[in-house]
N, C-alpha and C positions, 0 to 999 in steps of 0.2 A: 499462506494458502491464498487467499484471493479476496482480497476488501473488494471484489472488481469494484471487489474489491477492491490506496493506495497504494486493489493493489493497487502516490505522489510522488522520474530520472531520464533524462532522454538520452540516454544511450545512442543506436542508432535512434535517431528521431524519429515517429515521436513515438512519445512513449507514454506508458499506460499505468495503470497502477491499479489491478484488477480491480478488473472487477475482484475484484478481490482483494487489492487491492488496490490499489491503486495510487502514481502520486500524481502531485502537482508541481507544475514547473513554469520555470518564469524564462522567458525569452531572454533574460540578458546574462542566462548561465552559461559560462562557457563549455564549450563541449569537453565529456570525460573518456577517459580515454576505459576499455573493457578488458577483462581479462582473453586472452585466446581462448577460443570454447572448446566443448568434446566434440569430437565427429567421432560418431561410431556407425560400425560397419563399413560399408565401402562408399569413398567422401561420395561420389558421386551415383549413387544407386536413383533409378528413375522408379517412379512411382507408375504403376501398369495404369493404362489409360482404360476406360471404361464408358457404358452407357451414360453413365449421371455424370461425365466431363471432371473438368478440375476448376472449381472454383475460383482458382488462384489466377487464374485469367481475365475473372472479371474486375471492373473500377466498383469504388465504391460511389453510391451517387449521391449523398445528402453532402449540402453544401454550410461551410462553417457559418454560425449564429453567430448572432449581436444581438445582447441585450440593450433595449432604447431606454436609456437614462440622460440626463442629463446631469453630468459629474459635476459636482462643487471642483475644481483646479485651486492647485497653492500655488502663487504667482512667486517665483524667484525672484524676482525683480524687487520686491518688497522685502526682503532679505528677513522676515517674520521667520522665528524659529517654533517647531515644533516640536512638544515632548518625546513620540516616538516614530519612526518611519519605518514601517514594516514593507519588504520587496518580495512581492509578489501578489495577485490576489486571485491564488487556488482557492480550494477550499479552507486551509489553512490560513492564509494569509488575511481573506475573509472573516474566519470567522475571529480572530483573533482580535483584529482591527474592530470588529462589533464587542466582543468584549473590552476591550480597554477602554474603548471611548465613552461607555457608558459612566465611566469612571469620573467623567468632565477633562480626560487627560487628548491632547492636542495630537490627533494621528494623521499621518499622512501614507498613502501604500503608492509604491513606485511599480509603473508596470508597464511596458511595451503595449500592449490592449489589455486593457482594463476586464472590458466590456465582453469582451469573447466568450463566448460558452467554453468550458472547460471538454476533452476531446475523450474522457472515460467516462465507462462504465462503472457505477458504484454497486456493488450487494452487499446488503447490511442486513444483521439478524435484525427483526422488530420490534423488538424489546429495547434494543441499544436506542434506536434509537426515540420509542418513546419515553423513554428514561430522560432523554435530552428534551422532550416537546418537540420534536424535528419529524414526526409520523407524518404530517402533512405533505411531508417534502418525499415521499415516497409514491410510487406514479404506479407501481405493480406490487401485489403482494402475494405468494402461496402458502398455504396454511401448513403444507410440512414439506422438508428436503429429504432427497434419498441420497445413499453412496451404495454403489456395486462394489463390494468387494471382488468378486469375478464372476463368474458364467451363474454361477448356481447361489449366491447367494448375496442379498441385498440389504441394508439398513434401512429402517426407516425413521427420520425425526422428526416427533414432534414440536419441531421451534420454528415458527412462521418467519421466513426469509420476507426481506423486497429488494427493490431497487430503484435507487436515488435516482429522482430525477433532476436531472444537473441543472433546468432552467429554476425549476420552483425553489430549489437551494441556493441558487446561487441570486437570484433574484430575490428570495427573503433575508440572506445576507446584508445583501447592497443596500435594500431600503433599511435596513436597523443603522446600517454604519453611516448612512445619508440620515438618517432621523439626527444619530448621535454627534456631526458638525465635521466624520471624516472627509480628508482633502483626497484630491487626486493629484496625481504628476503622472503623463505616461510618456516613460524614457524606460531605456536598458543603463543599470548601472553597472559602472565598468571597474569602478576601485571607490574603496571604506578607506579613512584616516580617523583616528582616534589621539584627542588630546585626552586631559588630567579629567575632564567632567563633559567633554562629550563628542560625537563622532559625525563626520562630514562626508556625506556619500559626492561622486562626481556620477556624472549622468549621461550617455552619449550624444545629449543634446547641448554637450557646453557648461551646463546647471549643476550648481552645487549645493545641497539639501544639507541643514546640520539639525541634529536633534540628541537631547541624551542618551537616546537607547537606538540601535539598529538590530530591529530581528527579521534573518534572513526564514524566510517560509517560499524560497524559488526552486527548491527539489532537489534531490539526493546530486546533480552533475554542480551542484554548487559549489565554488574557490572560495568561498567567504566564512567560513567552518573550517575551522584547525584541528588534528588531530594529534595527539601524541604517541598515540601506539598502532603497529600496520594494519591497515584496513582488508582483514581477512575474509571480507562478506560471502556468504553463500548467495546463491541467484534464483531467482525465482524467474522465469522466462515465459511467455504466451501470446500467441496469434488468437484475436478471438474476432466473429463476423457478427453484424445485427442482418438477419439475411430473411430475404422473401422466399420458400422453400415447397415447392407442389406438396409435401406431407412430413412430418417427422414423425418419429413413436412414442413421443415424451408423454406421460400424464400432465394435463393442464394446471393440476391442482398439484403440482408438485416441484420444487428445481431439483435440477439434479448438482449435487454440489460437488461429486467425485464419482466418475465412472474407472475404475480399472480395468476392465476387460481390457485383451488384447486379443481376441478369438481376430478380430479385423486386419489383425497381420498375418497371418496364417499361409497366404501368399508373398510376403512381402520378408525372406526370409535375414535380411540387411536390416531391415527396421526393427524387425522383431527382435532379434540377439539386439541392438541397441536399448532397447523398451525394459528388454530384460534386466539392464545394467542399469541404466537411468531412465527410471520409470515416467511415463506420463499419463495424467487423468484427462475426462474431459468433462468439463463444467457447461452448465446447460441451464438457461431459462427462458420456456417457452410462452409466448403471451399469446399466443390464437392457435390455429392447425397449419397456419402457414407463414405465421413471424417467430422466430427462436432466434436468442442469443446463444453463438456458441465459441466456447474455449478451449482449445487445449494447451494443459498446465503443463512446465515440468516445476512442479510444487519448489523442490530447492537443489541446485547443483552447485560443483565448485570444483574448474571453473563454469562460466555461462556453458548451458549445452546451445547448441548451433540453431540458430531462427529457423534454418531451411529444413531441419531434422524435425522441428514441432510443427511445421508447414505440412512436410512430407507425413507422417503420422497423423494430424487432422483428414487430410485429403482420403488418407485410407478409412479410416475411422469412418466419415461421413458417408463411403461406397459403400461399406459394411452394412450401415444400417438402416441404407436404401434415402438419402437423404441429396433430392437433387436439388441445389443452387439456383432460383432462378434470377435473382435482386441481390447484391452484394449495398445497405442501407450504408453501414461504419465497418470500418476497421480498426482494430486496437492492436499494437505492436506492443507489446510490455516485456521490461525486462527492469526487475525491482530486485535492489541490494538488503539484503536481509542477514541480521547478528551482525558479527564484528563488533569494533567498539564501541564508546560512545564519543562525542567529540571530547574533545578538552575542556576541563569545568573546573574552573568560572576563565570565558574568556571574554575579549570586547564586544563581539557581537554571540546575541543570543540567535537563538533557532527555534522553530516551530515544523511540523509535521515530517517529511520525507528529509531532511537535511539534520534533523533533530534525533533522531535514533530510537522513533517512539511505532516506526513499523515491528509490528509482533515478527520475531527472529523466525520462529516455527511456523508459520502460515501467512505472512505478509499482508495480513489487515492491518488497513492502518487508517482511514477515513473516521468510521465513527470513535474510536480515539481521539484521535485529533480534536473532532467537535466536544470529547470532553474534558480531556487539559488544556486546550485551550482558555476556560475560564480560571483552572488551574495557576497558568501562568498570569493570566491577565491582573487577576488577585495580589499576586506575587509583585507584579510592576506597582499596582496600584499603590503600596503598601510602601513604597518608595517617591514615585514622582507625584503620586494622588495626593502625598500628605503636606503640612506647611515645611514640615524637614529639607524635602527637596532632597533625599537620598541619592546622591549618583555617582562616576566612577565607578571604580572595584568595589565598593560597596553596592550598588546597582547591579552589577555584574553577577557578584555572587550568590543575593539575594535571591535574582530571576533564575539562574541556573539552576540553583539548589531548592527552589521552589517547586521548578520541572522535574527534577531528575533528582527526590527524595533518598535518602538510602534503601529505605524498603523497596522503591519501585528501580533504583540500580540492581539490588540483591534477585530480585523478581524478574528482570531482563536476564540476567547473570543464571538462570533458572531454564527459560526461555530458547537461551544460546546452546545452551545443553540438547534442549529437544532439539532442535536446528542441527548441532553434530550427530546426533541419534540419525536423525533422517537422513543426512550424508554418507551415510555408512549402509544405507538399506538399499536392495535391490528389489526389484519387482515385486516378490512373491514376500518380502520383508515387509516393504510398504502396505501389504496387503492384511496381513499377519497383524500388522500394528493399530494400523484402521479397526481393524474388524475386533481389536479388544478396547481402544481408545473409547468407541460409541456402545460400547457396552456398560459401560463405568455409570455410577449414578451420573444423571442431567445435571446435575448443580454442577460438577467436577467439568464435563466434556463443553458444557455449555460457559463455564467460569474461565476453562482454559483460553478459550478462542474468541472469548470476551475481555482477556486479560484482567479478569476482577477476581482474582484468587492469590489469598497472602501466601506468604512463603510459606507458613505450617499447615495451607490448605495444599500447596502443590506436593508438599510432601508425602501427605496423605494421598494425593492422587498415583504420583509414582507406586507407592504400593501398591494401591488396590489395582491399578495396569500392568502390575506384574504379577497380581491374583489373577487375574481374568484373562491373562496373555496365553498362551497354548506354547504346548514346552519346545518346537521352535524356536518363537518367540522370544520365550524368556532366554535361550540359547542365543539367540541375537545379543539380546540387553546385554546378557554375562561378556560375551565374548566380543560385543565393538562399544561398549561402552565404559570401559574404566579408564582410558586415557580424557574423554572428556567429562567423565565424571569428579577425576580429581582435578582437571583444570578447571570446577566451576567451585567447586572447595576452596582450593586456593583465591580464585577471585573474589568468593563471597568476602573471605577471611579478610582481605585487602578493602573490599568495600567498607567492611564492620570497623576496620580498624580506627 
């Protein structure tokens, strides 16, 4: 759904990782190539022009941040080896490098700009992230979120959302990892070598970094992650604005975390038969009567549905609801790979966040995760380089891997992936069906799901009672497009367990 959420890939650049999710990416990732998207209805259908104009006309005008640090640098020249060099410093990369180092373990993070503010939108439930101590780092909060199921009927939750503020995160980051003796280097690295006990980045500046461990945290368009098995990802796609707007209809005390109506294509009769097919919401967090963030989602497709089709749909969406554009602040372009495998484990270089396969398959949050396997992992390395043993190689390798990527939290991905094919099978009025029994289910389950903190014998329990409280549609959906991936999540668990 939308960590705007990690949603941490740049695709076409750049990219986002919603709000909802959202990821993080590192400049020296080489570009990835996308799958062909959907166009549906007719490719080039124009959106009817109107009183309130089309947005899309306008620039954005906030101009990119630097945070003013002054970085400790690890001088090449001095040929001083460090225990780990993490590439990138997103969120992930960040927070990782702050956990390890506290360890007294010798980090270094490689990065094109360091310093840069990071270019998304985060929305994290508030819970997650006071669970982590990170409440501080949140700049807006609503005390409950809604979702329209359609015209005539609405949810309401009681789970207080906010949204990350990227300076105070990323700026509380820096100073832990600057307390804890982290180095800088900022270069794009271009190619990993890996001897018996340890691996040597090259850097576009000439420079050659060697350390025992390399974990990549530079985002899903990442070459330095192997995989063994085809990368079947579903796609999570979104245009979203920070925009200055003469009125919107939002309640203040509320986000809206899923809009389905489609009453706003009613004109627009190309859009609409697409909407029908490959459904899209629109995510919404308004901070005044005339600042709102706004998103529209297509939750999961395969392949990507088309940028200009969630453009063209926005634009109508926001005439509908009488919402005229006068300040275009940010722009968020996101298109975030979700399920599929996981990479190959144990291999030379580990991973953290967006490149690591720790985005939720079913909803594409992946930020406040990340803030919390990251000490996960960090633990895991400690347990190796922290100690007088000096654990490295394939013993390093395997350790860190399998630190991150437990079995129960493989079997629980494996779970996840499931929902993920569920949703690729659902059209409009399916998606709609599913929502509207999903938040009915007790808060522990709905709130456990999308928090990824529910063991396999609690999701199991949730399937049921979602298909108690599903409406015989519904359950006629489940029956009827769900047994091919049901047995391929059987089969995989079996393989995980074995």
């Amino acid at each position: 759904m939308m960590d705007t959420l990690v949603r941490l890939f740049p695709p076409p650049p750049p990219l986002l990782l919603p709000t909802k999710i959202s990821q993080l990416f590192h400049a020296s990732s080489p570009p990835c190539s996308f799958p062909k998207p959907h166009y549906t209805g007719k490719r080039f259908s124009r959106v009817q022009s109107s009183k309130y104009g089309n947005f899309l006309d306008l620039k954005p005008e906030s101009t990119p941040e630097v945070l003013d640090f002054d970085l400790p640098r690890l001088d090449p020249s001095s040929r001083s080896r460090v225990d780990v060099i993490i590439i990138g410093t997103g969120p992930a990369g960040l927070r990782l490098a702050e956990q390890v180092s506290q360890y007294g373990i010798k980090v270094c993070c490689v990065d094109p700009s360091p310093l840069s503010m990071w270019p998304n939108n985060y929305g994290v439930w508030v819970d997650e992230f006071e669970s982590l101590e990170l409440e501080s780092c949140l700049d807006k909060t609503w005390p409950m979120a809604c979702v329209h199921i359609d015209d005539n009927k609405t949810k309401y939750l009681d789970r207080p959302y906010g949204r990350v503020s990227r300076k105070k995160l990323k700026k509380l980051l820096m100073e832990r990892c600057l307390s804890n003796g982290v180095k800088f280097h900022k270069a794009k690295v271009w190619k990993i070598e890996h001897k018996e006990f340890e691996s040597l980045i090259v850097c576009d500046d000439g420079n050659e970094l060697k350390a025992s461990l390399v974990v990549d945290a530079s985002g899903f368009a990442s070459s330095f992650i192997e995989y063994d098995k085809p990368r079947n990802h579903g796609y999570q796609i979104a245009h979203g604005i920070l925009a200055e707007v003469e009125g919107h209809p939002f309640d203040l005390d509320k986000m809206v975390l899923m809009d389905w109506r489609d009453s706003h294509l009613g004109n627009e009769p190309y859009l609409r038969t697409g909407n029908s097919r490959f459904p899209a919401f629109l995510y919404a967090m308004p901070f005044d009567s005339n600042l709102v963030f706004l998103e529209e989602t297509s939750l999961v497709s395969r392949p990507v549905l088309s940028y200009m089709e969630i453009k063209k749909r926005m634009v109508a969406r926001l005439r509908h609801l009488g919402i005229r554009v006068k300040r275009i602040l940010e722009v968020e372009k996101c298109v975030v790979p979700m399920g599929g495998p996981l990479p190959r484990i144990p291999q030379s270089v580990m991973a953290i966040g967006g490149t690591s396969g720790i985005v939720h398959p079913s909803t594409g949050y992946m930020v406040a995760r990340t803030m919390a396997l990251a000490p996960v992992l960090a633990e895991a390395i400690a347990e190796c380089l922290g100690s007088t043993r000096m654990i490295r190689g394939k013993s390093l390798h395997e350790r860190a891997w399998n630190g991150l990527w437990t079995t129960e939290r493989r079997c629980v991905r494996q779970y996840y992936s499931f929902g993920m094919e569920t949703l690729l099978k659902l059209d409009l009025n399916g998606s709609r069906r599913f929502f509207d029994a999903f938040f009915d289910l007790d808060p522990y389950y709905w709130q456990g799901f999308l928090s990824s903190r529910l063991s396999l014998r609690e999701l199991a329990l949730l399937s049921l009672s979602l298909f108690g409280h599903a409406s015989f549609p519904s359950r006629f959906d489940i029956v009827s497009k769900c047994p091919v991936p049901f047995v391929k999540m059987i089969s995989n668990l079996a393989l995980e367990t074995m």
